[in-house]
N, C-alpha and C positions, 0 to 999 in steps of 0.2 A: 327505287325506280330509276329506270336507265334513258328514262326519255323527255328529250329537251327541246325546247323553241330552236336555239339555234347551238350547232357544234361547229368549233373553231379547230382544225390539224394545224399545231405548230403555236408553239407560245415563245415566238422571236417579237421582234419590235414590230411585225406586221399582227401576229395574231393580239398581243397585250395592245395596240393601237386599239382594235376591233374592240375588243375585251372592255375597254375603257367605255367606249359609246352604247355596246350592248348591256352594260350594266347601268346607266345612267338613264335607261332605257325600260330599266325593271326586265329584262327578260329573262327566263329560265335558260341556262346557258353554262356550256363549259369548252374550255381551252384542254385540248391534248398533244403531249407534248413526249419524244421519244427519248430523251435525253433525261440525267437523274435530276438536272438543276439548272433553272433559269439562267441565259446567258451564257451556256455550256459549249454551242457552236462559236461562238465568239474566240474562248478561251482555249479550246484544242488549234487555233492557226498559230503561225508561228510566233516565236518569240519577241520579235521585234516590232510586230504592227504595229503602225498606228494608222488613225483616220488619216483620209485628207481633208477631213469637212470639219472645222470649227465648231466646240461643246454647242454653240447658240444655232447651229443648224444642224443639232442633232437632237432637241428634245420633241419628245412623242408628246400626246394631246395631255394638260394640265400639270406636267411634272417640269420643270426647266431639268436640263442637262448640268448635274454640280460642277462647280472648278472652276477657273479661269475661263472666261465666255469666249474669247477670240483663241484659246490654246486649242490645240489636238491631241484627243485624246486618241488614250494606248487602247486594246483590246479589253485589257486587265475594267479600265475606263469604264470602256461601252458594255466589256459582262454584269459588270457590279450596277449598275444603273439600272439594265434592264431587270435584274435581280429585285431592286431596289423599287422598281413601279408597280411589278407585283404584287409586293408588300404592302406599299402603300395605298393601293387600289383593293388590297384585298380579295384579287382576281380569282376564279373557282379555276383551277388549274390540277389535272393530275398529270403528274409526270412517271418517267420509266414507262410511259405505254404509246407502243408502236406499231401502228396503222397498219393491217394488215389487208384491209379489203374493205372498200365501201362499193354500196349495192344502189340501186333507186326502187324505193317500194309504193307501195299505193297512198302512200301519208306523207310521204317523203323519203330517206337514207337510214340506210342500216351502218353501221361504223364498227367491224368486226377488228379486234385487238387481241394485243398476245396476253388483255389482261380478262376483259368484256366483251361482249356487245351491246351498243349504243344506239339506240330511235332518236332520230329527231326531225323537224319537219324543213329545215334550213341548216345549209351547211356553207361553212367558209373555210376554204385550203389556203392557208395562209403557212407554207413551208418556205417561202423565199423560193430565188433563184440560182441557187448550190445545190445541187442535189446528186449525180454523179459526175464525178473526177473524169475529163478529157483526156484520154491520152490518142496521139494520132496514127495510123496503122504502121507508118513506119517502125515503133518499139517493135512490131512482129519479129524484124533482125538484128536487135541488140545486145551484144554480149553480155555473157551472165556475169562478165568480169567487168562491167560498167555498174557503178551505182547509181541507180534510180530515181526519184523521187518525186511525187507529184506535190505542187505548193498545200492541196489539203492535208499531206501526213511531213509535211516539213515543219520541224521544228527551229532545229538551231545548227551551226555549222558544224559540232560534234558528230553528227551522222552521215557527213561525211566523208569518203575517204584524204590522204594526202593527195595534193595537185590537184590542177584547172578544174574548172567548172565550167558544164555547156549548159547555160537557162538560156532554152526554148520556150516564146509566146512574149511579147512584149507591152501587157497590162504593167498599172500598175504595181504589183504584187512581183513582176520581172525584172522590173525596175527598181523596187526597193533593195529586191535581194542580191542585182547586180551592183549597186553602188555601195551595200553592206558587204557584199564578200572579195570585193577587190581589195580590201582592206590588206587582206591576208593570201590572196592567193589569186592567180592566174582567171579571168573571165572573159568565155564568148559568150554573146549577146544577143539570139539568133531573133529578131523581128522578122515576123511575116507579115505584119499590113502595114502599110503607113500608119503613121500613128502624130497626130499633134500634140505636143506641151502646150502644159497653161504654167502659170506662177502660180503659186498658193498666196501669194498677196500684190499689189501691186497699189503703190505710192498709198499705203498703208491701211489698206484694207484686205480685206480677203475675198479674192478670184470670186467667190460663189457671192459678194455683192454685185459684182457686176453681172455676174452669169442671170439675176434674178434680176438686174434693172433692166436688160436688155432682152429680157425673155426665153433665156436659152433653158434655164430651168422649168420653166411654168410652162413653156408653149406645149398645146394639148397635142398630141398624136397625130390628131386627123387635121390639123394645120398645117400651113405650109413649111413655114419651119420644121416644126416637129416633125412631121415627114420625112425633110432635110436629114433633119439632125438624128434621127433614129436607123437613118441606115449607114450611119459613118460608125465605127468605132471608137467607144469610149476613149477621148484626152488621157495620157499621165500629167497626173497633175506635180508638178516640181521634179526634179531631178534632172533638168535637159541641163541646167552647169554643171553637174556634178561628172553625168554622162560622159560631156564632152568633151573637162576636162582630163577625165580618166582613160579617154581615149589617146588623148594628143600625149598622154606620158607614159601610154601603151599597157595600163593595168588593166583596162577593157578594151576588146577586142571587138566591133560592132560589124555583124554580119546578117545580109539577108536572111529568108526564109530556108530552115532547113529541110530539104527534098528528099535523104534518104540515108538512113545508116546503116552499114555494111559490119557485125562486131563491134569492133571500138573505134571506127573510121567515119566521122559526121561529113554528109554530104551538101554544101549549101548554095543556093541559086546562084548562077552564075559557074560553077565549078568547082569553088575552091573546098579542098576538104581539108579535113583536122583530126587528129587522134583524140580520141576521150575519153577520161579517167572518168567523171562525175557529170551525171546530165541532173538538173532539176527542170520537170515540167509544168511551166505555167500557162499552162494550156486552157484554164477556163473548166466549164460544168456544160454538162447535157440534163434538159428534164427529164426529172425521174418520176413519173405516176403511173407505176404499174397495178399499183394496188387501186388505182379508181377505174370501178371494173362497170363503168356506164360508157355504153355507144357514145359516138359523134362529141363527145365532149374534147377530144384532140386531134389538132392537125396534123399532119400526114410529121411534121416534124417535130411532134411529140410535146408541142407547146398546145396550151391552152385557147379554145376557141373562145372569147370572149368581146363583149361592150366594155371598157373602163370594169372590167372584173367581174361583169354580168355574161356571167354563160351564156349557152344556148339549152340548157336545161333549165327548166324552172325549179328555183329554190337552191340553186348551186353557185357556189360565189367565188372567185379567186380576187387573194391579195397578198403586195408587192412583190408581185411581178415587173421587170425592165421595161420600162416605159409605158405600163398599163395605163396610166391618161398622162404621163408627160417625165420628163427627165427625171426629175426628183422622187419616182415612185418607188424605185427602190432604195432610195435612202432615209436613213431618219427622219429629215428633213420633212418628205415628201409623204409619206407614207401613212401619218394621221390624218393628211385630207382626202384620199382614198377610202381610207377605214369610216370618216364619216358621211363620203358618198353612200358608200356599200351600205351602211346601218341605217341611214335613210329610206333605203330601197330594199332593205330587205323584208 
């Protein structure tokens, strides 16, 4: 029988959070997941990740995060963990099955797959916040003799060609890979929003103890802070020495937002333009939920209408989502207390 109390989309560290409290829960339940193996998203980003958040503010509900508690771990890290919770939770998980359509029926959700169809009376979408690759309308005039690349299908500097690099978008993920490829070759650095650094430690703790004493991580959405802080752009976290000092010996090249490219000619605010061999785009995700095929359940800007991951549909649940009840929701960190909101209320 294919029919459950409650179905989880997405067995990342938002669904296996859920997963953990709906089992302790005794409920009839299962996680589905489109990828062949836990932690799988993790391990297809690039080569070099690592967190900025310390092992000890990344473990999910009753598992601690292995290794050095104040280290940061790599991707390799946080795939093999979530792998590892799994296991040891013994979670009802099938994987390789990829969400093709959910319905709302007179009982609850139909959950139509490239493997089944699924009944169940409560559902939780727990896909995360990556879902499609940003790239901005300017690529529309990009010579085909530029190589391309969005930071989701970036691996390692072998894919790209010789000479410069132009990373457009100035996350952290722009910033890793600019202070990683100045190493070897020529980098522009094109930021479009203002963007604040933090330290990853400071007089010898780690950033995220203080961001937690002072409330930057916890404060709830609909506070005042959180308010604040939810319409500014994510901090990078480390890299402003590294940045600055690669600029001042001219291995990075730091330039505003870029406006427009003509072939292999970058256009960026203010005027000044550049030839380019290699763009990498770190440009961020747009939500993807085509396949949830029920009214009014999103906003005109294709994000999810919700309370702290309580719909506007009865019996439909999102979890971690950015800033769903406060800064930490899409992180490790944040993301079990979430999951045992939602498993409360559901």
């Amino acid at each position: 029988m294919n029919n459950y109390d409650v179905i989880v989309i997405g067995a990342g560290q938002a669904g296996l959070s859920i997963g953990y409290y709906l089992q302790k829960q005794q409920r009839r339940f299962l996680l589905l997941d489109k990828n062949e193996r836990i932690g799988e998203s993790w391990r297809e980003r690039y080569d070099s990740l690592v967190l900025f958040t310390p092992r000890r503010y990344c473990d999910l509900p009753g598992l601690p995060f292995p290794g050095e508690r104040d280290g940061l771990p790599t991707k390799e890290d946080a795939a093999n963990y979530l792998e590892e919770y799994a296991r040891h939770f013994q979670l009802p998980i099938q994987l390789g099955t990829d969400v093709i359509q959910v319905t709302k029926t007179n009982i609850g959700f139909a959950v139509r797959t490239n493997k089944e169809l699924y009944h169940t009376e409560k559902l939780v979408v727990a896909t995360g916040p990556f879902h499609t690759p940003y790239l901005p309308p300017i690529v529309a005039d990009l010579s085909d003799e530029v190589l391309q690349v969005h930071t989701s299908s970036y691996k390692n500097e072998r894919q790209l060609k010789d000479g410069p690099v132009l990373i457009v978008g100035g996350g952290n993920s722009g910033a890793q890979l600019a202070v990683e490829l100045a190493a070897s070759r020529a980098v522009t650095f094109s930021m479009g929003q203002s963007r604040s650094f933090l330290p990853l430690s400071f007089l010898g703790k780690t950033i995220f103890d203080y961001m937690r004493a002072t409330g930057i991580l916890t404060a709830p959405i609909t506070s005042w802070l959180g308010k604040r802080l939810s319409k500014k752009p994510d901090p990078i976290f480390g890299y402003r020495a590294e940045l600055r000092h690669l600029e001042q010996t001219g291995q990075i090249q730091m330039v505003p937002k870029t406006v427009s490219i003509k072939g292999a000619t970058a256009t960026f605010a203010g005027g000044h333009q550049e030839r380019i061999t290699n763009i990498i785009w770190a440009t961020g995700f747009r939500p993807g939920y085509e396949w949830l095929d029920i009214p009014k359940v999103l906003g005109e800007n294709g994000v999810p209408i919700h309370q702290r991951g309580v719909s506007v549909v009865p019996g439909l649940f999102f979890l971690g989502l950015p800033w769903q009840h406060n800064r930490q929701s899409a992180l490790m960190c944040g993301v079990g207390n979430d999951a045992a909101y939602l498993a409360a209320h559901l």
